[in-house]
ROTI-313169 format. One record per residue (C-alpha): residue number from 1; residue in three letters; x, y, z. Coordinates in Angstrom, 1 decimal. Example, Ala and Ser with C-alpha at 12.3 -4.5 7.8 and 13.67 -1.06 7.14 Angstrom:
! ROTI-313169
 num residuo   east  north     up
   1     Ala   12.3   -4.5    7.8
   2     Ser   13.7   -1.1    7.1
This chain:
! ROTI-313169
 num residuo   east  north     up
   1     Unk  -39.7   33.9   22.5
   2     Unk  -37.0   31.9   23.5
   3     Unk  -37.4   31.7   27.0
   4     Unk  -41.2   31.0   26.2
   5     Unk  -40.1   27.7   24.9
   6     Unk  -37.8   26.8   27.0
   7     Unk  -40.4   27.2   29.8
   8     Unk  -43.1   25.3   27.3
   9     Unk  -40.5   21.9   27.2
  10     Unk  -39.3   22.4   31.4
  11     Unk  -43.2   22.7   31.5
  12     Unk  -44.2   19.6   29.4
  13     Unk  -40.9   17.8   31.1
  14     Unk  -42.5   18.6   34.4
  15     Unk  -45.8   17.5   33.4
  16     Unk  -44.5   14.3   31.9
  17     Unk  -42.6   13.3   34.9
  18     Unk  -46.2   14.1   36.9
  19     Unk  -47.8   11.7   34.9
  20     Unk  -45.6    8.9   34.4
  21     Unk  -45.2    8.5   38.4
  22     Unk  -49.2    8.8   38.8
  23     Unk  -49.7    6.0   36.4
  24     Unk  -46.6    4.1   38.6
  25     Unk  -48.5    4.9   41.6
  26     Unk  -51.8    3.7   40.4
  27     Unk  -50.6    0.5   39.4
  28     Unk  -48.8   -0.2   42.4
  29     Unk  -51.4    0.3   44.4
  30     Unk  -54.3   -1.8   42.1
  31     Unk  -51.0   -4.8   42.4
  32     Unk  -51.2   -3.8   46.1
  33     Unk  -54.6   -4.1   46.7
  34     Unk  -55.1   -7.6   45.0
  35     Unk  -52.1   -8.9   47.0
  36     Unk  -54.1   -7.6   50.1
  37     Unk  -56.9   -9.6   48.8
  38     Unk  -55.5  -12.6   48.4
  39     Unk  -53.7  -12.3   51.8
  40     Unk  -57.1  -11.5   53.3
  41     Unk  -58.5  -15.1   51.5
  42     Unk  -55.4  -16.9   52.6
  43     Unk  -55.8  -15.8   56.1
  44     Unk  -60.0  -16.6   55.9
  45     Unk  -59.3  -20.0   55.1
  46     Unk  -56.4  -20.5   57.7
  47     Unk  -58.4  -19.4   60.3
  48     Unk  -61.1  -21.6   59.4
  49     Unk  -58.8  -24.3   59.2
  50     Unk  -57.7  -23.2   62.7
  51     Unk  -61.0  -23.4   64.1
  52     Unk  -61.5  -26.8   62.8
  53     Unk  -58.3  -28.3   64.3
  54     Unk  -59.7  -26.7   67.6
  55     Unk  -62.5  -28.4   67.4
  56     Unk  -60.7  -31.6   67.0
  57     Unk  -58.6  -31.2   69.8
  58     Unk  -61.3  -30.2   72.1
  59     Unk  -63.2  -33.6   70.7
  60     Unk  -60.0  -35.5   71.6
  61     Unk  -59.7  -34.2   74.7
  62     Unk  -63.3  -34.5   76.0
  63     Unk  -62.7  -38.3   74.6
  64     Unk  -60.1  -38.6   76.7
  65     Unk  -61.8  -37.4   79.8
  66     Unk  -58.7  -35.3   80.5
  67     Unk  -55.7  -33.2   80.0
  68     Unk  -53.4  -35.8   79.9
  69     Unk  -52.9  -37.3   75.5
  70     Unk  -50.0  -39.6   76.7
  71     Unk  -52.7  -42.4   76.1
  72     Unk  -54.5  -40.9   73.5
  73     Unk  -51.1  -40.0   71.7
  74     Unk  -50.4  -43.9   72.2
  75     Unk  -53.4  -45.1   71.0
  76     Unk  -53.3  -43.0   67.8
  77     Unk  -49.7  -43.8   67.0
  78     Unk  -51.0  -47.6   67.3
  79     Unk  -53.9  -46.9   65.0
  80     Unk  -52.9  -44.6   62.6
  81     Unk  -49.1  -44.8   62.0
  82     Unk  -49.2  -49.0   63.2
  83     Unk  -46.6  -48.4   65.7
  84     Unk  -46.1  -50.2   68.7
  85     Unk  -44.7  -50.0   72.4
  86     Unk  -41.4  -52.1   73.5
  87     Unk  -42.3  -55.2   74.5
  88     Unk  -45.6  -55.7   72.6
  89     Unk  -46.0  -58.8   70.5
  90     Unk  -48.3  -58.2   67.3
  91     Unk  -51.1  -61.1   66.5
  92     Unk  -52.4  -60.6   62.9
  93     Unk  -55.4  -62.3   62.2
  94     Unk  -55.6  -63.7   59.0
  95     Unk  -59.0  -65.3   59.3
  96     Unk  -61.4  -61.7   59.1
């Protein structure tokens, strides 16, 4: 009768250490799988974005008429960031 028991708790031990690591491995995977998910969005959007700059730089480049963006490099660093080259004088017109 003893042993029986002793058998019944390894039994129930062995069962509850079963159990606990199934409900630790179904919960890491379901925090897995969202991660995955959200990876899988991130990288949808990224390679949209990626597509998009393409596109921009093909635009640019047909623009341009060639390879070369030293001018076109110049010319947006003039437009967008207001710099200028050495030597250049700036005329503001204050009359629009």
């Amino acid at each position: 009768m003893r042993q029986n028991a002793e058998r019944k708790k390894k039994s129930l031990l062995g069962k509850l250490v079963i159990l606990v690591f199934a409900v630790w491995s179904a919960v890491t995977l379901i925090t897995l799988q969202a991660q995955i998910n959200k990876r899988k969005a991130e990288n949808a959007e990224l390679a949209e974005n990626l597509a998009a700059q393409q596109l921009l730089v093909e635009t640019l480049r047909e623009d341009t008429g060639s390879d070369d963006l030293t001018e076109l490099y110049a010319r947006l660093a003039r437009e967008r960031l207001g710099l200028v080259a050495p030597g250049e004088i700036i005329i503001v017109n204050k009359n629009p």
